[in-house]
C-alpha positions as CSV (number, residue, x, y, z in Angstrom):
1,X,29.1,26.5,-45.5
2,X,25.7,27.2,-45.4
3,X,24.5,23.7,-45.2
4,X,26.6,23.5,-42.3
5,X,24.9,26.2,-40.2
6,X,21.3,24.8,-41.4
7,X,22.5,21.6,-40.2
8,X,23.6,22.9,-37.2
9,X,20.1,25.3,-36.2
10,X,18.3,22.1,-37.1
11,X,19.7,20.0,-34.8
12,X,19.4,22.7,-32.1
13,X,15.5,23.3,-32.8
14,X,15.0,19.6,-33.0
15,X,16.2,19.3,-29.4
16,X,14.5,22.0,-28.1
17,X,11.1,20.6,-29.4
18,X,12.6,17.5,-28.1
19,X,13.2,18.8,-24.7
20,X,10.0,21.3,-24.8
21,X,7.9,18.0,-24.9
22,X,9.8,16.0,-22.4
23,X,8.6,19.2,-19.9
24,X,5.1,18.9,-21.1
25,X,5.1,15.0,-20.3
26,X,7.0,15.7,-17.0
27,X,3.8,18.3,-15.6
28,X,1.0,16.0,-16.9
29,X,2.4,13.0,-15.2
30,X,2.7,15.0,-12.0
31,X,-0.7,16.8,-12.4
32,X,-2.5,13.4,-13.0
33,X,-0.6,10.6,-11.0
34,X,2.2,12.3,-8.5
35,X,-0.1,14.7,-6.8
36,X,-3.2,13.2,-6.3
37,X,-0.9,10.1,-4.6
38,X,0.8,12.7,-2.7
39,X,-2.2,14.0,-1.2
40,X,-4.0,11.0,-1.0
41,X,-1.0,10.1,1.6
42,X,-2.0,12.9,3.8
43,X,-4.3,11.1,5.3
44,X,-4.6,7.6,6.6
45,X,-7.3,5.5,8.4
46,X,-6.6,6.1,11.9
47,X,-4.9,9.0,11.5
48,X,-6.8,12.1,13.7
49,X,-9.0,14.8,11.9
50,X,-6.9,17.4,13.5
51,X,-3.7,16.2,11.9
52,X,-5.3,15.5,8.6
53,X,-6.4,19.4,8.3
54,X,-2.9,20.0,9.4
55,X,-1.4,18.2,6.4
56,X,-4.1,20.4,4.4
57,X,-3.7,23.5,5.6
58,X,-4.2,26.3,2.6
59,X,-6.2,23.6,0.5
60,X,-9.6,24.3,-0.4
61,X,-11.8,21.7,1.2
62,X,-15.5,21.1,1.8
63,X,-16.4,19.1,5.2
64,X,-19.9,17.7,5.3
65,X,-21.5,15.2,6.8
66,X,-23.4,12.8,3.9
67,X,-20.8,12.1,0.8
68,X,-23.1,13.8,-1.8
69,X,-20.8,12.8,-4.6
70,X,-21.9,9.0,-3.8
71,X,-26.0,10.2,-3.5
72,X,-25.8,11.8,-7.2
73,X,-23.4,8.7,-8.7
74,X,-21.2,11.9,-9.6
75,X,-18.3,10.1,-8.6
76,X,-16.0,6.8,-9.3
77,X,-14.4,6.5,-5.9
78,X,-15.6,3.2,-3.4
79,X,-18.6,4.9,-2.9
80,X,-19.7,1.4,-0.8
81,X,-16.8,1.4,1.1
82,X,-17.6,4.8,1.9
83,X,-21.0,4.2,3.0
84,X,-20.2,1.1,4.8
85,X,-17.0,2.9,7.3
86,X,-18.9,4.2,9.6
87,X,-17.9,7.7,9.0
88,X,-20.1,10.7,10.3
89,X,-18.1,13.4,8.4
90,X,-16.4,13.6,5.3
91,X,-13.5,15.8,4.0
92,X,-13.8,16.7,0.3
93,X,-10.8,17.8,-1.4
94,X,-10.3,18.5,-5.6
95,X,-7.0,17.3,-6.4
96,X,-6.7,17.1,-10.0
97,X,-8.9,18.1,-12.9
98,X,-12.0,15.8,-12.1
99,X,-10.4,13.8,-9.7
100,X,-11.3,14.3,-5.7
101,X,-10.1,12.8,-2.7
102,X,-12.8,11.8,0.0
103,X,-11.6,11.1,3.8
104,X,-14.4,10.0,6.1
105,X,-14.2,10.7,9.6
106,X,-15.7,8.4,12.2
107,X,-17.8,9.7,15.5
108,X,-14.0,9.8,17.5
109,X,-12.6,12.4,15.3
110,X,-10.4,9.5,13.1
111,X,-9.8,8.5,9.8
112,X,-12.3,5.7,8.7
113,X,-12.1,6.1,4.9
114,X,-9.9,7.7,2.4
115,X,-10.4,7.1,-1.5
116,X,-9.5,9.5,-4.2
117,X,-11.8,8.8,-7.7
118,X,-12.7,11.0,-10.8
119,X,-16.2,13.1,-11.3
């Protein structure tokens, strides 16, 4: 009888660690690859400044005009592709533990370079 119930409460804590680690997997996966993709796709080259910080509003962002993450080699994104779009202002966004998402802006208020790299 007893070997029966200890059978039983096995089984059930086995699938609960089971299940406990499929969550885990399920939040890193989406903290690491899901997001940053999402928000990556908030902007597009083309796409106006104005609607871009619409698609952002309540994010914390940093708009400057040089891409210091690229002067300090701080930063794995296309920092050449970056420097070579013509942009006068870039959008600077943290989207995951070291990873940030850069959208340069060229001198008509438009999209002209979005990468997203780790620090």
């Amino acid at each position: 009888m007893y070997a029966k119930i200890l059978t039983i409460v096995g089984k059930s804590l086995a699938f609960l660690v089971i299940s406990a680690v499929a969550i885990v997997f399920s939040v890193i996966v989406y903290a690491a690859v899901i997001y940053p993709m999402y928000m990556e796709s908030q902007a597009k080259i083309g796409m106006d400044k104005n609607e871009v910080l619409t698609n952002l509003e309540g994010k914390k962002y940093r708009l400057t005009d040089t891409l210091s993450l690229c002067d300090s080699n701080a930063w794995y994104g296309d920092c050449e592709s970056a420097n070579n779009s013509k942009s006068v202002e870039f959008l600077i966004l943290k989207i995951g533990i070291d990873t940030w998402l850069v959208v340069g802006f060229n001198s008509a208020g438009k999209v002209s370079f979005v990468d997203r790299g780790d620090t």
